[in-house]
N, C-alpha and C positions, 0 to 999 in steps of 0.2 A: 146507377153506375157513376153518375156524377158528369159535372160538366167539363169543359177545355181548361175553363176559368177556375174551377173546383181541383184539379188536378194539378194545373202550374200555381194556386195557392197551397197543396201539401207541399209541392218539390218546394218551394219559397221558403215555406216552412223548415221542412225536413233534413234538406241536405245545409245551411245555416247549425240546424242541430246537431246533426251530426259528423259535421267536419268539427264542432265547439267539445262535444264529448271525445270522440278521439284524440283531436288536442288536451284535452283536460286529462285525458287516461294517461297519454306519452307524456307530458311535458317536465314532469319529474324524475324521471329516466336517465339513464346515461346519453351523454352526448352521442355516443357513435352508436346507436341503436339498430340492431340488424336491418335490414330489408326486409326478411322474412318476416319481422316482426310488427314491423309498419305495415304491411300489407297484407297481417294478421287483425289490425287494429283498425283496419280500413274494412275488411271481411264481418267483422263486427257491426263497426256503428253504421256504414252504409246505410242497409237494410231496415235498423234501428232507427235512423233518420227519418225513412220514407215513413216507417210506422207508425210514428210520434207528428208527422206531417200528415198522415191520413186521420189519425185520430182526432188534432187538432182541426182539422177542418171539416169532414164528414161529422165528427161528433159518435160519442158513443154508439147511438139508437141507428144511424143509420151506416156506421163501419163496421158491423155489425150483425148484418141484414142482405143476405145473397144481393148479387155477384162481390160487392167488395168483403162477406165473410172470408173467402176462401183467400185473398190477401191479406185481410187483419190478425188470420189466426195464420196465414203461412209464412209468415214474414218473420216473427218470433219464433216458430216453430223451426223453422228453416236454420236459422240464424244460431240458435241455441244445438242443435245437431252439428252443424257445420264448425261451430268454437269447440265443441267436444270431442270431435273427431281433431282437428288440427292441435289441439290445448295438450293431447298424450304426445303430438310430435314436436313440440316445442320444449325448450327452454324456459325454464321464468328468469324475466330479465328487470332485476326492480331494485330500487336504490329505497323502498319507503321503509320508512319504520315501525 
């Protein structure tokens, strides 16, 4: 399951990642950006963060491997349900070309 040390190195990791990808997804966006949308974009990479934080430091073989399978694969899983469900109740609000 991993240790104290092992888990405040994913969040170190993770949440760094994932405030840097939600910045990088909004940043080109219109200035006055919903709320709902920001906290659509926050609903995303969060979770994305921890994942990419677990992966990085447990490593493939052992994030992988009961008890942290059922967060490696739920965490994407999750994530990917939850943007699909909220994605038919939004807007697309996008300035790219």
């Amino acid at each position: 399951m991993g240790t104290v040390r092992e888990w405040l190195e994913a969040l170190g990791i993770g949440i760094p990642w994932g405030a840097f990808m939600a910045w990088w997804d909004a940043h080109d966006l219109t200035e006055s950006l919903p709320r709902r949308e920001r906290v659509w974009r926050l609903v995303h990479w969060a979770p994305m963060g921890l994942w990419f934080g677990l992966l990085t430091t447990f490593g493939w073989r052992r994030a992988f491997h009961p008890p942290l399978l059922f967060i490696s694969v739920g965490l994407p899983l999750g994530t990917f349900i939850v943007t699909r469900v909220l994605r038919g109740k939004r807007r697309v609000v996008s300035n790219r070309v």
